[in-house]
mmCIF file as Biopython writes it, N, C-alpha, C and O atoms, coordinates in Angstrom:
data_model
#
loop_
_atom_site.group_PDB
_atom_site.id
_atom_site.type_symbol
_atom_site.label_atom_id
_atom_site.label_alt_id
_atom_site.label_comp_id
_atom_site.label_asym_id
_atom_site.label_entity_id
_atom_site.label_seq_id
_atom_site.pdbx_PDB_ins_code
_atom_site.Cartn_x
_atom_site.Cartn_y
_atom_site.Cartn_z
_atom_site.occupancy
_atom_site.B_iso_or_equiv
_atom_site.auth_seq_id
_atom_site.auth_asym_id
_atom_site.pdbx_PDB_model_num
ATOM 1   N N  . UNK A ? 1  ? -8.256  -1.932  9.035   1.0 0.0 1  A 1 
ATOM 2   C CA . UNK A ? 1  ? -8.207  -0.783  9.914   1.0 0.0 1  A 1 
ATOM 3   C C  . UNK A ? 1  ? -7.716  0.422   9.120   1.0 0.0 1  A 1 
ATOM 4   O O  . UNK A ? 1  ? -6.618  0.293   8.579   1.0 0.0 1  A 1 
ATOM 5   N N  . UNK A ? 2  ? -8.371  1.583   8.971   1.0 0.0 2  A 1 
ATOM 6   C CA . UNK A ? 2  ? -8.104  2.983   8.474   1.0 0.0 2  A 1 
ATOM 7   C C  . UNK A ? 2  ? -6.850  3.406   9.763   1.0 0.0 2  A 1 
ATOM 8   O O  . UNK A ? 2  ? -6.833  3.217   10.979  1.0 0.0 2  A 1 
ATOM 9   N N  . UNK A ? 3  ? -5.856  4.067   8.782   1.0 0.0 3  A 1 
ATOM 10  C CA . UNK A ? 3  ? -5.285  4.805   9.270   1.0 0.0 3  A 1 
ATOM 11  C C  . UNK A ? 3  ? -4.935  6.115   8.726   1.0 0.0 3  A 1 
ATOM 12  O O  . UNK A ? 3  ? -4.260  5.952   7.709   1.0 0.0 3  A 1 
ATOM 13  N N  . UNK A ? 4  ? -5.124  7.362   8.999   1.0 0.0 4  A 1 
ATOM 14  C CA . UNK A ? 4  ? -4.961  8.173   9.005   1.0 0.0 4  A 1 
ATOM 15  C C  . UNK A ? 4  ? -3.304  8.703   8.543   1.0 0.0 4  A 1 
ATOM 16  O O  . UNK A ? 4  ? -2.396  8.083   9.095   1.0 0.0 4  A 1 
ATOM 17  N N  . UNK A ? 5  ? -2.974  9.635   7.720   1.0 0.0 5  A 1 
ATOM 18  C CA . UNK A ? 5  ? -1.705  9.555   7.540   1.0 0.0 5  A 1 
ATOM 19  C C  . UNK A ? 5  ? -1.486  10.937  6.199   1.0 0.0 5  A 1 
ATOM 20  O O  . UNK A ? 5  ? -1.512  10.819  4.974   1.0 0.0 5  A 1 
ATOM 21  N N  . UNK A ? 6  ? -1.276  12.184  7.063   1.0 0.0 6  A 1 
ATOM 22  C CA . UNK A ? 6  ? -0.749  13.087  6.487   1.0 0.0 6  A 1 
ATOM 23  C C  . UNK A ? 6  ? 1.050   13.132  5.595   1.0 0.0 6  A 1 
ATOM 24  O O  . UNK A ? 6  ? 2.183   13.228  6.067   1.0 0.0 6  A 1 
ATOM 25  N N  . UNK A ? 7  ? 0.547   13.012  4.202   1.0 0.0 7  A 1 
ATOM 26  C CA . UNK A ? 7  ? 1.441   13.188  3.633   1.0 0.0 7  A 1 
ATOM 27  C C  . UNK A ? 7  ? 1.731   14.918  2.938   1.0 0.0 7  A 1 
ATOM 28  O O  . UNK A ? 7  ? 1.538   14.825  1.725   1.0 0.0 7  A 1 
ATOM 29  N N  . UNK A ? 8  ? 2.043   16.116  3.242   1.0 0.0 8  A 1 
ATOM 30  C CA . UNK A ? 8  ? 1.733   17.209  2.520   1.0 0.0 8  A 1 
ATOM 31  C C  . UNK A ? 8  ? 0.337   17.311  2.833   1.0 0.0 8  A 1 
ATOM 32  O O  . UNK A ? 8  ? -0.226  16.819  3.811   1.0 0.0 8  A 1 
ATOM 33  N N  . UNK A ? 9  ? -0.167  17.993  1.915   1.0 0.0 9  A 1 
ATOM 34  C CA . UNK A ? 9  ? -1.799  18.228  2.283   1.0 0.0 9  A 1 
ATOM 35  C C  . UNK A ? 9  ? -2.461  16.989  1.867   1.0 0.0 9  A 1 
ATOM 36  O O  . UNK A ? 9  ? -3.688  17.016  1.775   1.0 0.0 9  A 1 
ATOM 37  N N  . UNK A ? 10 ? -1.961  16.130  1.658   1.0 0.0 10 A 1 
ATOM 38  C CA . UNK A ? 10 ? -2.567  14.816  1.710   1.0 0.0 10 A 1 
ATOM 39  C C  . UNK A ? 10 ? -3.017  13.862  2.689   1.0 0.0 10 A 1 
ATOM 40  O O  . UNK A ? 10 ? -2.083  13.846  3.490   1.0 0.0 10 A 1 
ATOM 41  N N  . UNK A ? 11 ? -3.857  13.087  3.087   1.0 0.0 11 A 1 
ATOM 42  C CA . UNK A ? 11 ? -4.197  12.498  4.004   1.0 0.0 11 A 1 
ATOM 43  C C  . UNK A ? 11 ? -4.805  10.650  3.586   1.0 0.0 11 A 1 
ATOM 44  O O  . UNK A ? 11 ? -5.781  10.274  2.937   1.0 0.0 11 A 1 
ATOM 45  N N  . UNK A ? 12 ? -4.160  10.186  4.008   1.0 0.0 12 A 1 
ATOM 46  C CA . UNK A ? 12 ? -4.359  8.927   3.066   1.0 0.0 12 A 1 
ATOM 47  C C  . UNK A ? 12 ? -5.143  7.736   4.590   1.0 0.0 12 A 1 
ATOM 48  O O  . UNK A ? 12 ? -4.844  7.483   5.757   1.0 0.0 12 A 1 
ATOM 49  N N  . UNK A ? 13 ? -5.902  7.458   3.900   1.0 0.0 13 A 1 
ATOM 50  C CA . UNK A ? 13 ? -6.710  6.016   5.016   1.0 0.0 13 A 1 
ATOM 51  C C  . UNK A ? 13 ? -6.770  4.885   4.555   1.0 0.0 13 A 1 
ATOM 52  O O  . UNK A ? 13 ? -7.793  4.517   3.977   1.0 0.0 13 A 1 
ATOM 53  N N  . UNK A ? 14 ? -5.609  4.009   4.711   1.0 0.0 14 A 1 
ATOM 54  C CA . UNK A ? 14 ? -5.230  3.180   4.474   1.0 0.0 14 A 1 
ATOM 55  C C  . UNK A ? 14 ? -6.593  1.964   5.017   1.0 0.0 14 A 1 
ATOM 56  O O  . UNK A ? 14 ? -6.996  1.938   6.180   1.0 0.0 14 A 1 
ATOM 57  N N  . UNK A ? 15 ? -7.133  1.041   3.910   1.0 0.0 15 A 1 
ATOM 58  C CA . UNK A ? 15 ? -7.618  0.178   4.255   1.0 0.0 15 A 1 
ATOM 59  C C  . UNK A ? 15 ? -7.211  -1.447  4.589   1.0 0.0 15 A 1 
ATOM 60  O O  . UNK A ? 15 ? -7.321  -2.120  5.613   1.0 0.0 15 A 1 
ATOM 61  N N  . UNK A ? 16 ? -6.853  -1.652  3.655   1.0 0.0 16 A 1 
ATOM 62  C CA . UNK A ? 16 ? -5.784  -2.750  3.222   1.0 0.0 16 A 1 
ATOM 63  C C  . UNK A ? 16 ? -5.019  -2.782  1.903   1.0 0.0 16 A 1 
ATOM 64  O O  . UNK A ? 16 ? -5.501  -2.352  0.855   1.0 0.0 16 A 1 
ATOM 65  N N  . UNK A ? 17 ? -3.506  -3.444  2.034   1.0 0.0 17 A 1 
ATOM 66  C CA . UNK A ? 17 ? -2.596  -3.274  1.368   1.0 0.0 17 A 1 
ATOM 67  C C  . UNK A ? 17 ? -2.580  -4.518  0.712   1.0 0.0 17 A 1 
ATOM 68  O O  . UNK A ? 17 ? -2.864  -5.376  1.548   1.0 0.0 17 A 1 
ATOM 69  N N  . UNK A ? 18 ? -2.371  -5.040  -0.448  1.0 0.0 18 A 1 
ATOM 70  C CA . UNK A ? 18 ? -2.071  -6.623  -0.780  1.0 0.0 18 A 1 
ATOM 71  C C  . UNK A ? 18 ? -0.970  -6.916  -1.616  1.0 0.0 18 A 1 
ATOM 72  O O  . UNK A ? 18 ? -0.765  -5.965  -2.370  1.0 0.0 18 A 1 
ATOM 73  N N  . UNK A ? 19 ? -0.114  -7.927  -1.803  1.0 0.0 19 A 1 
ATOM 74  C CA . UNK A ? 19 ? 0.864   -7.418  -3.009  1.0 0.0 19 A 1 
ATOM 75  C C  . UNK A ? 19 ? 0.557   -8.481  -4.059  1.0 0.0 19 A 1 
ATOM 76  O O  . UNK A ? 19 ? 0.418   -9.695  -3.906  1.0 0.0 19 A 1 
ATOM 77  N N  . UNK A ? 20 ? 0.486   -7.755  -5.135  1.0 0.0 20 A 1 
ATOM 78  C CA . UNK A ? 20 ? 0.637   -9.100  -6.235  1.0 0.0 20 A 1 
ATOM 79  C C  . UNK A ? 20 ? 1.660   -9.388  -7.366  1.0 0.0 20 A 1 
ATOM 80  O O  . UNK A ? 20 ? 2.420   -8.506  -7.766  1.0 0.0 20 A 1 
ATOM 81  N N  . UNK A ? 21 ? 1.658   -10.393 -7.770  1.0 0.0 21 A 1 
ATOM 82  C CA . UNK A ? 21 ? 2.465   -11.305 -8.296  1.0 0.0 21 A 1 
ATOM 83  C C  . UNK A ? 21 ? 2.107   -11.138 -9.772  1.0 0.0 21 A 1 
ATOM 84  O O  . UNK A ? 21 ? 1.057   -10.918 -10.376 1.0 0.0 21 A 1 
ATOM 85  N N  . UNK A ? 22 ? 4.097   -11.430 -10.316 1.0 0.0 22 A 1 
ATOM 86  C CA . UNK A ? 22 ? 3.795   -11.865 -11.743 1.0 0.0 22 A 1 
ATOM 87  C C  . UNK A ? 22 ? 3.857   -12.744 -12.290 1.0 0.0 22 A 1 
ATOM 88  O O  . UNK A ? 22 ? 3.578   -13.722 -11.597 1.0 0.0 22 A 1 
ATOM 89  N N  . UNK A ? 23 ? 4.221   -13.076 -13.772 1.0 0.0 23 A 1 
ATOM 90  C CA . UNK A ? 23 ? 3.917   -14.642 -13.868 1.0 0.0 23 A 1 
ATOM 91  C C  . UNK A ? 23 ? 4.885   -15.158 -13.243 1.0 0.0 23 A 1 
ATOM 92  O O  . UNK A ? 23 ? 4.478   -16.273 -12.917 1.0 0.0 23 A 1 
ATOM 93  N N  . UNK A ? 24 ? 5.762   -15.048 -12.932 1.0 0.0 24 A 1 
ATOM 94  C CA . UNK A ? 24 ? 7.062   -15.955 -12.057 1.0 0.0 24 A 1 
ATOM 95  C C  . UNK A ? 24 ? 6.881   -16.161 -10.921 1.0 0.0 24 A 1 
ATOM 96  O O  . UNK A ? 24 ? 7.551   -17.142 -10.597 1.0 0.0 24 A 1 
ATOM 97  N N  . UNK A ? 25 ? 5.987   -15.523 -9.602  1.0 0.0 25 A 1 
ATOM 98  C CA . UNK A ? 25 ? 5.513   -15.347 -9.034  1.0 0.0 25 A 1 
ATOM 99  C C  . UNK A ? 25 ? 6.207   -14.461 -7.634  1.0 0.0 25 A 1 
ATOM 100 O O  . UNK A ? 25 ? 6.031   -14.602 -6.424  1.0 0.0 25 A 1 
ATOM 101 N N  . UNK A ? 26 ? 6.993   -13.581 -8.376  1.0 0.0 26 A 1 
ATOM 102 C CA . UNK A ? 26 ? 7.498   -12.928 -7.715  1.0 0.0 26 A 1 
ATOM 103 C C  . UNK A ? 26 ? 6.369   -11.358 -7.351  1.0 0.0 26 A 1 
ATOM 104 O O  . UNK A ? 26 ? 5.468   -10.931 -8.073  1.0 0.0 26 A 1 
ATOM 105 N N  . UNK A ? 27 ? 6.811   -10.836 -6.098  1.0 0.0 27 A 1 
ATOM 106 C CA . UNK A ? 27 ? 5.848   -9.226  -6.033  1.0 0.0 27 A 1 
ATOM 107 C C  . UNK A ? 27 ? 5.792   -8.858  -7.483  1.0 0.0 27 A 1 
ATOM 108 O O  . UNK A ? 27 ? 6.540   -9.180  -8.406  1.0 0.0 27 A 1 
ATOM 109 N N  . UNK A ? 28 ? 5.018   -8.313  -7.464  1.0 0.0 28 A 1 
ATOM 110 C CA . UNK A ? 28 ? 5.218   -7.093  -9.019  1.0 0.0 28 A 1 
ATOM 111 C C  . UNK A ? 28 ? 4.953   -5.589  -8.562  1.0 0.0 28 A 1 
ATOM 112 O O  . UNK A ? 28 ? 5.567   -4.612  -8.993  1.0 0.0 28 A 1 
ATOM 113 N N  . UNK A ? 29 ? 3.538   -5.566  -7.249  1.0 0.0 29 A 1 
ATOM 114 C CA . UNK A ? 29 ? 3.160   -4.233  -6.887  1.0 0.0 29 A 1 
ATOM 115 C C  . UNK A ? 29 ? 2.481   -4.658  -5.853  1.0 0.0 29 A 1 
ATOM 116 O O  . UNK A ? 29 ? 2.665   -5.717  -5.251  1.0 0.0 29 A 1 
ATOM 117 N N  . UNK A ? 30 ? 1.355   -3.496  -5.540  1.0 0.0 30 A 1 
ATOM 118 C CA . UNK A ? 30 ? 0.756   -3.760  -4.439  1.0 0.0 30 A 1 
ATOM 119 C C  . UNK A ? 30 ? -0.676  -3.186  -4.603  1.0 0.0 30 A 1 
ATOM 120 O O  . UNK A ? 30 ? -0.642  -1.971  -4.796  1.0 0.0 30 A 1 
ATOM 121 N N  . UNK A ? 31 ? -2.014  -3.751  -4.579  1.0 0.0 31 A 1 
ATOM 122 C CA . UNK A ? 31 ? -3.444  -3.250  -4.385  1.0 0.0 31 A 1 
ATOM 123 C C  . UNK A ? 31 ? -3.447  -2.760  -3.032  1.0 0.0 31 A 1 
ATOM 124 O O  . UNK A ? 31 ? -3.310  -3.302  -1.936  1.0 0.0 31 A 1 
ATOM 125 N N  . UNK A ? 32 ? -3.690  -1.300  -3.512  1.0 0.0 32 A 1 
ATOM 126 C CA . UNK A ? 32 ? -4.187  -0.004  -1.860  1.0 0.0 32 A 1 
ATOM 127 C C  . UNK A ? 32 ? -5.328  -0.373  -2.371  1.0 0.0 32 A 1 
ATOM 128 O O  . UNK A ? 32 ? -5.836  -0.548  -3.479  1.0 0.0 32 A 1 
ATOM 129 N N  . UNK A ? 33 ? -5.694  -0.472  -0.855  1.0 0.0 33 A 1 
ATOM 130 C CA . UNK A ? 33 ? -7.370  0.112   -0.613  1.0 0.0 33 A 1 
ATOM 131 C C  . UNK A ? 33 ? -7.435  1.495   0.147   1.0 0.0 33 A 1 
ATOM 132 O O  . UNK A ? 33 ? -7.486  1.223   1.346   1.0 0.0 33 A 1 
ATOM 133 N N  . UNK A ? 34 ? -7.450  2.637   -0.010  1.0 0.0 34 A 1 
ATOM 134 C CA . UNK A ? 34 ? -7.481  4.178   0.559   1.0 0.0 34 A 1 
ATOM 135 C C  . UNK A ? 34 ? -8.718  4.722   -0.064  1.0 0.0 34 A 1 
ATOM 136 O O  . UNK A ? 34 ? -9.229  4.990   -1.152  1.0 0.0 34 A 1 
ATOM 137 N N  . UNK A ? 35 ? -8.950  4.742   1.408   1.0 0.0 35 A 1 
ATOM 138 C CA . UNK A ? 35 ? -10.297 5.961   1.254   1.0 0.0 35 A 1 
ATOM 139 C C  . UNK A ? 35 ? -11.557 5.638   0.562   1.0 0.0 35 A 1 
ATOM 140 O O  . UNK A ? 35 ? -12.345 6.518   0.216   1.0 0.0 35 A 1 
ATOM 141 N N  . UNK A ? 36 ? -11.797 4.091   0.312   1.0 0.0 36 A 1 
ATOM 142 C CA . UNK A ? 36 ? -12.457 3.762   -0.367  1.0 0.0 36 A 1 
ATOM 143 C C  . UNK A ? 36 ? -12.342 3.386   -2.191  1.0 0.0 36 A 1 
ATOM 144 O O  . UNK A ? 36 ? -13.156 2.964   -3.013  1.0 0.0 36 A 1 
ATOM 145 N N  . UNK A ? 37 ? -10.939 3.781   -2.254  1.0 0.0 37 A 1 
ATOM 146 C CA . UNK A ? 37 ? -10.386 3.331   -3.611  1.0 0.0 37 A 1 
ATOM 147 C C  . UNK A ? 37 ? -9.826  2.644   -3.594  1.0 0.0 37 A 1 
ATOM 148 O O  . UNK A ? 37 ? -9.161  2.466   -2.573  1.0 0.0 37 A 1 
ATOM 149 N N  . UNK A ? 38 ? -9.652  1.504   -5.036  1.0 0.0 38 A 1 
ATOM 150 C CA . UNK A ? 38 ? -8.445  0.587   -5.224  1.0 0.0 38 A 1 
ATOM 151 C C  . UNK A ? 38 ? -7.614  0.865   -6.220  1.0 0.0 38 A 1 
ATOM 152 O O  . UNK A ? 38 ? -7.956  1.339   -7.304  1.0 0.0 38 A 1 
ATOM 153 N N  . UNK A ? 39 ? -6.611  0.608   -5.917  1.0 0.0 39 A 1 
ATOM 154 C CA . UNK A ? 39 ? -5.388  0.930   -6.845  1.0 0.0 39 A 1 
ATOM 155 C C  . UNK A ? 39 ? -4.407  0.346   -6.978  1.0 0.0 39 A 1 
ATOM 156 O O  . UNK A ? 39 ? -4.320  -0.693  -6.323  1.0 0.0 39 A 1 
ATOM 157 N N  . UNK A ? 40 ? -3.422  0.672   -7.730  1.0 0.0 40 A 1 
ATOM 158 C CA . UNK A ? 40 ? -2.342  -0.698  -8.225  1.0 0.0 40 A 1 
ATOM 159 C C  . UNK A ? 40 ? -0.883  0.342   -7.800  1.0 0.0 40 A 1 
ATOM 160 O O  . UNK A ? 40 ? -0.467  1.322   -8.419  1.0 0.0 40 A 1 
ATOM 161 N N  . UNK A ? 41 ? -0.427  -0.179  -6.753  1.0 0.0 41 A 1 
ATOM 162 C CA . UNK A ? 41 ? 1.169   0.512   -6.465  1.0 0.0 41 A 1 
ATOM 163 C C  . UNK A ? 41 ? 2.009   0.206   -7.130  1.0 0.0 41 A 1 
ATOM 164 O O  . UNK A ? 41 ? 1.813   -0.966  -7.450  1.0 0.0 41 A 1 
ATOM 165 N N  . UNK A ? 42 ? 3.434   0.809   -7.831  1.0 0.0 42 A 1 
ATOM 166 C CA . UNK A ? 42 ? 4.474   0.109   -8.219  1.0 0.0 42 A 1 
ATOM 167 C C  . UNK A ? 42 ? 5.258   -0.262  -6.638  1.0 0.0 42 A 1 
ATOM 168 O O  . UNK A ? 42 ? 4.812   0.208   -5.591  1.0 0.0 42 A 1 
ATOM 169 N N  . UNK A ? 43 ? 5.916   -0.754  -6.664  1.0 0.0 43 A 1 
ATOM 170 C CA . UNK A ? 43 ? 7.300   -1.438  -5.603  1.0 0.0 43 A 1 
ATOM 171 C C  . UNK A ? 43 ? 8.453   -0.336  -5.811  1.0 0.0 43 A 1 
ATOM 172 O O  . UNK A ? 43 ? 9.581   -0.770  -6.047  1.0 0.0 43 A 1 
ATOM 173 N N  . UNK A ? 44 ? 8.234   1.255   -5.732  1.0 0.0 44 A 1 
ATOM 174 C CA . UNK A ? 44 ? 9.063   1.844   -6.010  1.0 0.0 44 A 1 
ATOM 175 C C  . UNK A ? 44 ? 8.931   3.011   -4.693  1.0 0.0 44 A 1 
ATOM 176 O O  . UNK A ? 44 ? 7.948   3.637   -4.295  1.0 0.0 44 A 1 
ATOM 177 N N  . UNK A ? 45 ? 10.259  3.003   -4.255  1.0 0.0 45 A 1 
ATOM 178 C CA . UNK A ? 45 ? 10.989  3.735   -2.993  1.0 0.0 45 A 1 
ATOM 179 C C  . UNK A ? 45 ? 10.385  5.570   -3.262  1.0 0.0 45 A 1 
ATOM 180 O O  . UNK A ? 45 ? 10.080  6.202   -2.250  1.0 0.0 45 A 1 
ATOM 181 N N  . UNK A ? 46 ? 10.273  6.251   -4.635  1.0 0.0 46 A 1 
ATOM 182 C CA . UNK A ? 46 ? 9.970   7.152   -4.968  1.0 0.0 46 A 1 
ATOM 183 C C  . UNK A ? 46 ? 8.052   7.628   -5.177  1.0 0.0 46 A 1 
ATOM 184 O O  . UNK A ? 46 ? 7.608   8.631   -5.737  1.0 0.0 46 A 1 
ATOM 185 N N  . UNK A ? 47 ? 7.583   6.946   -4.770  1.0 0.0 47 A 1 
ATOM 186 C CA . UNK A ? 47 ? 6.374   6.779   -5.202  1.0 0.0 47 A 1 
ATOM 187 C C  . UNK A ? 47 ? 5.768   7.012   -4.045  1.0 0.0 47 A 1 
ATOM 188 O O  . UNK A ? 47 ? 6.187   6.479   -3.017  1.0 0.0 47 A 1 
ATOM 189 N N  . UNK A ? 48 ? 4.417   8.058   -4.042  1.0 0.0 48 A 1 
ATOM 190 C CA . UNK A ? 48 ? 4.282   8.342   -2.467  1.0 0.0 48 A 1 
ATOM 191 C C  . UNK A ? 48 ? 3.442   7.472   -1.680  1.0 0.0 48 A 1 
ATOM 192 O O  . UNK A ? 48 ? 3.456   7.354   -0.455  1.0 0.0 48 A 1 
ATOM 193 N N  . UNK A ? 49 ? 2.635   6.814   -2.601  1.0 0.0 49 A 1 
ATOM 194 C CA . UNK A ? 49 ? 1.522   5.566   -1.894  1.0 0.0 49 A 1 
ATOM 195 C C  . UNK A ? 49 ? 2.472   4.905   -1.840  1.0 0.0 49 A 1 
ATOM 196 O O  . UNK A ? 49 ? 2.417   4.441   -0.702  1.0 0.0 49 A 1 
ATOM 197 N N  . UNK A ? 50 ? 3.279   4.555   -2.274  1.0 0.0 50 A 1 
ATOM 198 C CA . UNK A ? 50 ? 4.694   3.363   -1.705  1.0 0.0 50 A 1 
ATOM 199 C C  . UNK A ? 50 ? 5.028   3.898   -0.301  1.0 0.0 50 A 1 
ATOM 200 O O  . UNK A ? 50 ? 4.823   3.222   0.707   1.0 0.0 50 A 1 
ATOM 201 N N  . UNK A ? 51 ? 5.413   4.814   -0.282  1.0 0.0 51 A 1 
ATOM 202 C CA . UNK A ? 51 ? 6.433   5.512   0.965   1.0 0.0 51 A 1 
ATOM 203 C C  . UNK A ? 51 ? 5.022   5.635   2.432   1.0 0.0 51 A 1 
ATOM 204 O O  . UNK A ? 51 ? 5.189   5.203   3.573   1.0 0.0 51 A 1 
ATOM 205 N N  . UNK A ? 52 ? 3.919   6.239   1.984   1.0 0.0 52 A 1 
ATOM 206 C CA . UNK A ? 52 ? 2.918   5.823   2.780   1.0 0.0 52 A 1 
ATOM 207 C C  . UNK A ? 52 ? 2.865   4.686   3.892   1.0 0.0 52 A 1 
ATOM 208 O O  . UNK A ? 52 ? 2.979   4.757   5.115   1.0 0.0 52 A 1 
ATOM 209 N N  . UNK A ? 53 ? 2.582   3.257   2.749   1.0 0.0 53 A 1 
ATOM 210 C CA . UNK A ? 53 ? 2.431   2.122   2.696   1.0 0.0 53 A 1 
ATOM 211 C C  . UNK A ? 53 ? 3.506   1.807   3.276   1.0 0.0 53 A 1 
ATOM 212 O O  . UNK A ? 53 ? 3.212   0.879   4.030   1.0 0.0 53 A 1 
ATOM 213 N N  . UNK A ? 54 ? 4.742   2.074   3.377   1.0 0.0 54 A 1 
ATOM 214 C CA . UNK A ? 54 ? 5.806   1.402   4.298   1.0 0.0 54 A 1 
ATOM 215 C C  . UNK A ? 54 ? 5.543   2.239   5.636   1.0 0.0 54 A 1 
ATOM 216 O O  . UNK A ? 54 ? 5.491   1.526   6.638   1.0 0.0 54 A 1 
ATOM 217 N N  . UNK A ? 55 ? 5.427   3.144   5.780   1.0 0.0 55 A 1 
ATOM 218 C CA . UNK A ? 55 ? 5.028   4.027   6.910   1.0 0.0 55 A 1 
ATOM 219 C C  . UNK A ? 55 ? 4.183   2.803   7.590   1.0 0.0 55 A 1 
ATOM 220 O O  . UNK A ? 55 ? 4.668   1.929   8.310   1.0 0.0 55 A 1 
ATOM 221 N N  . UNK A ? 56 ? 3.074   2.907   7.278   1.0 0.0 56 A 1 
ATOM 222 C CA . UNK A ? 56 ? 1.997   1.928   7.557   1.0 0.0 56 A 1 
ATOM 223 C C  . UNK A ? 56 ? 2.834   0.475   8.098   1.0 0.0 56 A 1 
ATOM 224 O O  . UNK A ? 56 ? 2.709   0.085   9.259   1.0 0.0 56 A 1 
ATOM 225 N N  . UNK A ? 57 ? 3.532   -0.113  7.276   1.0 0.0 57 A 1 
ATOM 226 C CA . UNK A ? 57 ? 3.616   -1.480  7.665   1.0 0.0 57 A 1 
ATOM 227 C C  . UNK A ? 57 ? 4.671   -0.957  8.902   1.0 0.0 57 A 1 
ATOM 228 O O  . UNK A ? 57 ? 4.502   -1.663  9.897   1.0 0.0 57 A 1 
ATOM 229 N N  . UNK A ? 58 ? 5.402   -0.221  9.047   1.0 0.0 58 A 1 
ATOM 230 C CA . UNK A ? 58 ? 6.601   0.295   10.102  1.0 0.0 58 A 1 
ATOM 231 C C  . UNK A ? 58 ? 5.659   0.484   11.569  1.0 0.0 58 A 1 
ATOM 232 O O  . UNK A ? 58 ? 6.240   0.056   12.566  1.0 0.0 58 A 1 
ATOM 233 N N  . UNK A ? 59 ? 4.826   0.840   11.712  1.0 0.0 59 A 1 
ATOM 234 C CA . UNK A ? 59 ? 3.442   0.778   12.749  1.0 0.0 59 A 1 
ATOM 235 C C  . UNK A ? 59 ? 2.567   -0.300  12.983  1.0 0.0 59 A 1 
ATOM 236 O O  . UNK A ? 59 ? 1.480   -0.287  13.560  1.0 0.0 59 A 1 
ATOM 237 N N  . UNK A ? 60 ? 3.242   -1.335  12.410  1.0 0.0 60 A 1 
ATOM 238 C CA . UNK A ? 60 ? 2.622   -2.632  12.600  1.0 0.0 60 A 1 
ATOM 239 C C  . UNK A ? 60 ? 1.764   -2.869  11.911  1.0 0.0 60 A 1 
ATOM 240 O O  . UNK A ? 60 ? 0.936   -3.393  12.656  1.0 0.0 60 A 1 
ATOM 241 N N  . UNK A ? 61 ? 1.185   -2.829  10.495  1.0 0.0 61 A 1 
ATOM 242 C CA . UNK A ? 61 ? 0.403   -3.315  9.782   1.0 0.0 61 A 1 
ATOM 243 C C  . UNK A ? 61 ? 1.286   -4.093  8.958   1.0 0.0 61 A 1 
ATOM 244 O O  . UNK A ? 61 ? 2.516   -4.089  9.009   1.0 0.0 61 A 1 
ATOM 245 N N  . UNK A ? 62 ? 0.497   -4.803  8.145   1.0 0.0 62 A 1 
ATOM 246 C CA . UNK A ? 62 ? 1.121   -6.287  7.403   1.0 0.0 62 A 1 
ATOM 247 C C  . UNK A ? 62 ? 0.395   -6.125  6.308   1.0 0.0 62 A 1 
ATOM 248 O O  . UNK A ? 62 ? -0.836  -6.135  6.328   1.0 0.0 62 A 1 
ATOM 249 N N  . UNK A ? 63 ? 1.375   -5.896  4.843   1.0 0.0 63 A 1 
ATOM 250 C CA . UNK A ? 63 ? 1.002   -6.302  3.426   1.0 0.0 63 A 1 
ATOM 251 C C  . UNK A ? 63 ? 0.462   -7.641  3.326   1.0 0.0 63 A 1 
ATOM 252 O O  . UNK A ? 63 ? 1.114   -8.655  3.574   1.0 0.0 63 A 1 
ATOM 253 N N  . UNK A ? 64 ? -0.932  -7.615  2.898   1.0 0.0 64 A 1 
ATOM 254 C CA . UNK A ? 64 ? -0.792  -9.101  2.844   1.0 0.0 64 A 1 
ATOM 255 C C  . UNK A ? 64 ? -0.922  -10.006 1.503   1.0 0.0 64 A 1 
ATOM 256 O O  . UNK A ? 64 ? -1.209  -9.364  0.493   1.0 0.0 64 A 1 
ATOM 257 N N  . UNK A ? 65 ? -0.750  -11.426 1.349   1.0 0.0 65 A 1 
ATOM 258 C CA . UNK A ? 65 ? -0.516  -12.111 0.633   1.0 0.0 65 A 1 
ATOM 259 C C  . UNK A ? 65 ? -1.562  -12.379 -0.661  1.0 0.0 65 A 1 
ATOM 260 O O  . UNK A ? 65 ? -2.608  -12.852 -0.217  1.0 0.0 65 A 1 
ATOM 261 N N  . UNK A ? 66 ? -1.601  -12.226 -2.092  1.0 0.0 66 A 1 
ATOM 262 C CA . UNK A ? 66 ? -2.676  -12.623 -2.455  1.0 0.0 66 A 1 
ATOM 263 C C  . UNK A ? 66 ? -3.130  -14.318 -2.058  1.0 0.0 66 A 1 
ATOM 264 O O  . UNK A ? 66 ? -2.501  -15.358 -1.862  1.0 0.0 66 A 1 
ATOM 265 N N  . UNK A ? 67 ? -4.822  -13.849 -2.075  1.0 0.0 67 A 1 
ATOM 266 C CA . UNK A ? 67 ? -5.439  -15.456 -2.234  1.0 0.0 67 A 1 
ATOM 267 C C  . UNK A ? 67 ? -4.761  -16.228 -3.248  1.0 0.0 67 A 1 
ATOM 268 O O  . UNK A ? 67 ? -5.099  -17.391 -3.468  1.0 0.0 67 A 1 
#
């Protein structure tokens, strides 16, 4: 599900969020899907696709697990 989400003159449409793992198998980051792009998040509080992305999960969406 796209969601819509003015950050500044930014507007982000969240497709799906996923988090992945390192070799230990702890999080490491997170694959956005926005707007038709994929991308690799860090796990960092300062980062605005981070701060987004918690927005998002705070409205009831769910990071989800890699396969």
């Amino acid at each position: 599900m796209a969601v819509g989400r003015r950050r500044g003159v930014i507007t982000m449409e969240i497709q799906t969020a996923t988090y992945f793992k390192n070799s230990l198998g702890e999080n490491q980051g997170i694959i956005l899907v926005e707007g038709g792009i994929t991308m690799s998040v860090p796990l960092d509080e300062n980062n605005r696709h981070y701060q987004a992305i918690m927005e998002w999960v705070a409205e009831g969406n769910t990071i989800e697990e890699p396969a």
